[in-house]
Steps between C-alpha positions, in 0.01 A plus 500: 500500500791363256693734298529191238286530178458112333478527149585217235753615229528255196268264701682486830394607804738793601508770806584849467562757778312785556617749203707272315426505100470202278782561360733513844261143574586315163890609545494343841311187377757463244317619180674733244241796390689761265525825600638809383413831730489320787827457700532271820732713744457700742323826464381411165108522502288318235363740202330238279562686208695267265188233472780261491385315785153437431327202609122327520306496759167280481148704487681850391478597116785666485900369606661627770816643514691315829750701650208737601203292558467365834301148525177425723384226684375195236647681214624279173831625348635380175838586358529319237178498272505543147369788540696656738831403300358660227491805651836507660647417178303754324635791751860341427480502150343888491817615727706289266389700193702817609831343648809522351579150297612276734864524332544827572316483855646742775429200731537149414408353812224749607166361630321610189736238315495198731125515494471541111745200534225332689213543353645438130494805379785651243308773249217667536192564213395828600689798374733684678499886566785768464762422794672819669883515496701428794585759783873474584520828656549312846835392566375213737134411335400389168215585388312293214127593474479294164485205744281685776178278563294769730563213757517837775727318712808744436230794621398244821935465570537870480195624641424272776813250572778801495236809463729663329179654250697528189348253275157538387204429185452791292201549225238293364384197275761465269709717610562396847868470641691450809726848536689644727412799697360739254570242213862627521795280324578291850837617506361883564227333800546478850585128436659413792691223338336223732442206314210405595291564191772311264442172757100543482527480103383223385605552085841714519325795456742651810822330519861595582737675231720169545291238395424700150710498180524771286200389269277481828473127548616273750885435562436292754393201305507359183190310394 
């Protein structure tokens, strides 16, 4: 029996191996899906939590987010639907709402910005909430929760990449929040100084002292 699923995706006729996601199918077939809590190196596992990725898939009411969903035999994949563009933008344009203006960005070039770059996107018309202040307590880790997007993927670096355990979500609803250890400033945690977390970010949330100026943005590169 083949391990090969045939699926079409975007009306061709595509073959995915056994356990392979959408997502990981439409990258090797050359089509560009955002994606924001998902990252594609090793020891990263897919957490489907940024609805970034979402797709349609024929006969199911609801869209499907792709770096999770694995596809079966005959399935119909669409990436680019209006609706399913809609929906990516919309989850863009929420996380936009509470970033730091993109002149004052930590990051410049993070993959939250090349992505808002792509699918148009420069202001947001939802309201933003009250943004913490930065931690600078660490003397090799900045840490900028204003432009934290829940993505997870700094607790999946720390937890499961280097299982180091220091970085974790705290509290609910609203007042959810990556922290460290027992939500201590990250310069009193076990932070282990790795890096790892700071390469998973996908905003600047985490970065290196270096690349920051002294009013928190990016020194890196001038827009």
């Amino acid at each position: 029996m083949s391990d090969r699923i045939e699926f079409t995706l975007d009306g061709q006729t595509v073959c995915a191996e056994r356990g392979e996601t959408i997502w990981q199918v439409a990258k090797r077939e050359g089509t560009s899906i955002p994606h924001l809590c998902y990252a594609d190196e090793p020891g990263y596992r897919a957490d489907g939590n940024c609805r970034a990725c979402m797709v349609e898939i024929d006969g199911e009411r609801t869209l499907a987010a792709s770096c999770i969903r694995t596809p079966t035999a005959g399935m119909a994949v669409k990436t680019a639907t209006e609706r399913a563009e809609a929906s990516r933008k919309m989850v863009f344009e929420m996380l936009l709402a509470d970033q730091p203006a993109r002149d004052v960005a930590h990051q410049h070039d993070s993959k939250f910005w090349r992505w808002t770059d792509q699918l148009a996107l420069s202001e947001s018309r939802l309201p933003a909430q009250q943004l913490p202040q930065a931690d600078i307590s660490h003397p090799a880790m900045h840490v900028a929760l204003d432009a934290c997007i829940q993505c997870n993927l700094c607790v999946r670096a720390c937890r499961e990449v280097q299982v180091n355990d220091v970085i974790g979500m705290a509290f609910r609803g609203a007042q959810a929040q990556i922290v460290f250890d027992q939500n201590d400033p990250m310069g009193e945690s076990t932070c282990v100084a790795c890096g790892e977390c700071v390469q998973a970010c996908p905003t600047g949330a985490l970065m290196e002292p270096k690349r920051v100026d002294e009013a928190g943005g990016d020194k890196r590169q001038e827009l």
